[in-house]
C-alpha positions, -999 to 999 in steps of 0.1 A, spaced: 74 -235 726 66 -239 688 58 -213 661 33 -226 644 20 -204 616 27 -171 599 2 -145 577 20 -120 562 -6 -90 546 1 -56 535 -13 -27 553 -29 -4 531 -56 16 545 -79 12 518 -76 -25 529 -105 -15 557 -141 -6 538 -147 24 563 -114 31 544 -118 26 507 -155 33 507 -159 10 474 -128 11 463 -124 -25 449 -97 -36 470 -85 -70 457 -60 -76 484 -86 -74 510 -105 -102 511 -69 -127 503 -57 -112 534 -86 -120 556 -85 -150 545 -46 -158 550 -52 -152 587 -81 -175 589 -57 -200 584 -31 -188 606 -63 -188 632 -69 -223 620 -38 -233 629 -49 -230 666 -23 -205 682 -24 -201 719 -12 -162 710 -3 -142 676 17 -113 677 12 -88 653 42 -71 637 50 -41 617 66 -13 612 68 17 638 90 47 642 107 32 676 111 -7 683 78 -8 708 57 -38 724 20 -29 724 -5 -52 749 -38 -59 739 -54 -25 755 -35 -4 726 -54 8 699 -52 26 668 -72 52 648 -72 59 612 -86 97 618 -53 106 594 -73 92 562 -102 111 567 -123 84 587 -137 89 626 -127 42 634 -104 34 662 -94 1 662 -84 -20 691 -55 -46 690 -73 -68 718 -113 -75 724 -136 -43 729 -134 -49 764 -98 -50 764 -93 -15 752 -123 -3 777 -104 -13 804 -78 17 799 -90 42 778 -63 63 760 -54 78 727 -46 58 699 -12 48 697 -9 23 676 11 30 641 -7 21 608 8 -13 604 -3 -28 635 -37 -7 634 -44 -27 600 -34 -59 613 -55 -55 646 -82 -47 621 -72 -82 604 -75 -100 636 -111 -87 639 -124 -94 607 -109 -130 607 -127 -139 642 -95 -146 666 -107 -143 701 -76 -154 710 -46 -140 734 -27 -110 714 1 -85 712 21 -67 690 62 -55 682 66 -21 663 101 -26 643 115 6 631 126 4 595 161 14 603 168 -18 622 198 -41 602 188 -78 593 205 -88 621 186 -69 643 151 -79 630 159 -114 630 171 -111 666 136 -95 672 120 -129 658 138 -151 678 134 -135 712 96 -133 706 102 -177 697 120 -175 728 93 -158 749 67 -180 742 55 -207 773 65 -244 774 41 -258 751 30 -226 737 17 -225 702 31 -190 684 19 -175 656 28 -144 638 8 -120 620 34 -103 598 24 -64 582 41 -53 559 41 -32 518 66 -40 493 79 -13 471 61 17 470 82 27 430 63 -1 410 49 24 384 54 60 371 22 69 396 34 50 425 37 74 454 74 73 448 74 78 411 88 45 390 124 27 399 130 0 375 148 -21 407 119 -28 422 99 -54 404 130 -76 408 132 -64 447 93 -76 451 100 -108 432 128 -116 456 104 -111 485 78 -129 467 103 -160 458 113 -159 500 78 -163 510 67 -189 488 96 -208 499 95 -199 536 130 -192 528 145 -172 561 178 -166 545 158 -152 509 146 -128 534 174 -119 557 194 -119 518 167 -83 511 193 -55 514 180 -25 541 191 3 520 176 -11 484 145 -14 507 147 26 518 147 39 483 123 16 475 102 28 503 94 -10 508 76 -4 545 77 -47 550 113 -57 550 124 -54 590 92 -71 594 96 -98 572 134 -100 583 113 -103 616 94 -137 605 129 -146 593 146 -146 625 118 -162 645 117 -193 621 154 -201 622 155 -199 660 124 -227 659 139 -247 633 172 -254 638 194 -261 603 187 -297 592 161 -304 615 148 -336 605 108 -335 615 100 -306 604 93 -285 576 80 -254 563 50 -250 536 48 -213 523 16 -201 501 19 -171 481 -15 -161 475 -18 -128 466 12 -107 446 5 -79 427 9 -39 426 -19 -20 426 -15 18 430 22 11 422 27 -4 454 38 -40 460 14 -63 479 20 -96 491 -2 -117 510 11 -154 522 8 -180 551 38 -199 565 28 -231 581 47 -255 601 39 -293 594 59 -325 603 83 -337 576 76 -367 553 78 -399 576 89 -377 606 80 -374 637 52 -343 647 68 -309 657 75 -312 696 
């Protein structure tokens, strides 16, 4: 087993067109993009993760709709043909419905599934998540992890939360983690900072966390982590990051088994 690679996107839903109908979305096209290159790191399977109201494991016949924002899309997790084979409602929450929209628009044909993690789970408890889905994968298996997930949603005085001057610092923290694939920057993101924040990404992120320190035991010496920041800003008063984790041998080392 070896996790490979790691997008992590917000999940707006003004980041899909049938969506924002013209609304200049600058996030959108960074976030397609950051799962090209998880895609191009040639995953045998990504699980997308995000937050849900239970802790749930969706296959690739799940789907989601947006219908609550005023737009007539369902959107499957897996291929077409995937969700055809067992029709059902939508039951995918927003998170994972905008990441299997991701997946889509990025071309992964790919084997798929997703983890709902509620946003009452500890940091212990997310990170646990991460490394029993490490722990899952085959011998040999390439992981990688689609990550969904908002910063804080009280970033200006018309952020749907109204303005709470701790959470630029709380978004920079995040930010700093991810640029570093620092696991212990994120597991450090305190849970109840994060609720009255309304920051929808950190279980998820705590999620990532968890799944790279079970894969990359401390002072490993062939391997190393890159982390790209590529997208940080807060439009709407809403935090959104977009960034890629990749997994690479260390200098002089030997190649990730």
């Amino acid at each position: 087993m070896t996790f490979v690679a790691a997008a992590v996107c917000p999940h707006p839903p003004l980041l899909l067109p049938e969506v924002g109908r013209g609304e200049p979305v600058a996030a959108r096209a960074v976030a397609v993009d950051a799962v090209r290159r998880l895609v191009a790191a040639c995953p045998d399977r990504i699980v997308v993760v995000g937050e849900a109201p239970a802790e749930t494991r969706y296959g690739p016949t799940a789907t989601g709709t947006l219908a609550g924002f005023g737009v007539d899309l369902t959107v499957p997790l897996g291929p077409p043909t995937a969700a055809a084979a067992r029709p059902g409602p939508p039951e995918l929450p927003l998170s994972l419905t905008v990441g299997a929209w991701l997946l889509a628009a990025a071309g992964w044909a790919g084997e798929r599934s997703a983890l709902g993690v509620p946003a009452a789970h500890s940091p212990r408890e997310a990170a646990d998540l991460g490394a029993g889905l490490a722990a899952s994968s085959g011998p040999g298996e390439r992981l990688g992890l689609l990550v969904m997930g908002d910063g804080s949603a009280r970033r200006t005085l018309k952020a749907p939360g109204g303005l709470d001057e701790r959470a630029a610092a709380f978004d920079a923290a995040a930010a700093a983690a991810l640029a570093g694939a620092d696991p212990a920057g994120l597991l450090d993101l305190d849970p109840g900072l994060a609720t009255d924040l309304l920051a929808a990404g950190r279980a998820s992120w705590q999620v990532l966390a968890g799944a790279l320190r079970a894969t990359t035991p401390c002072g490993a010496p062939h391997v190393s982590w890159q982390g790209d920041v590529t997208y940080d800003d807060a439009p709407y008063g809403v935090g959104y990051l977009v960034a890629t984790w990749t997994r690479r041998p260390a200098e002089g080392g030997a190649p990730p088994a």
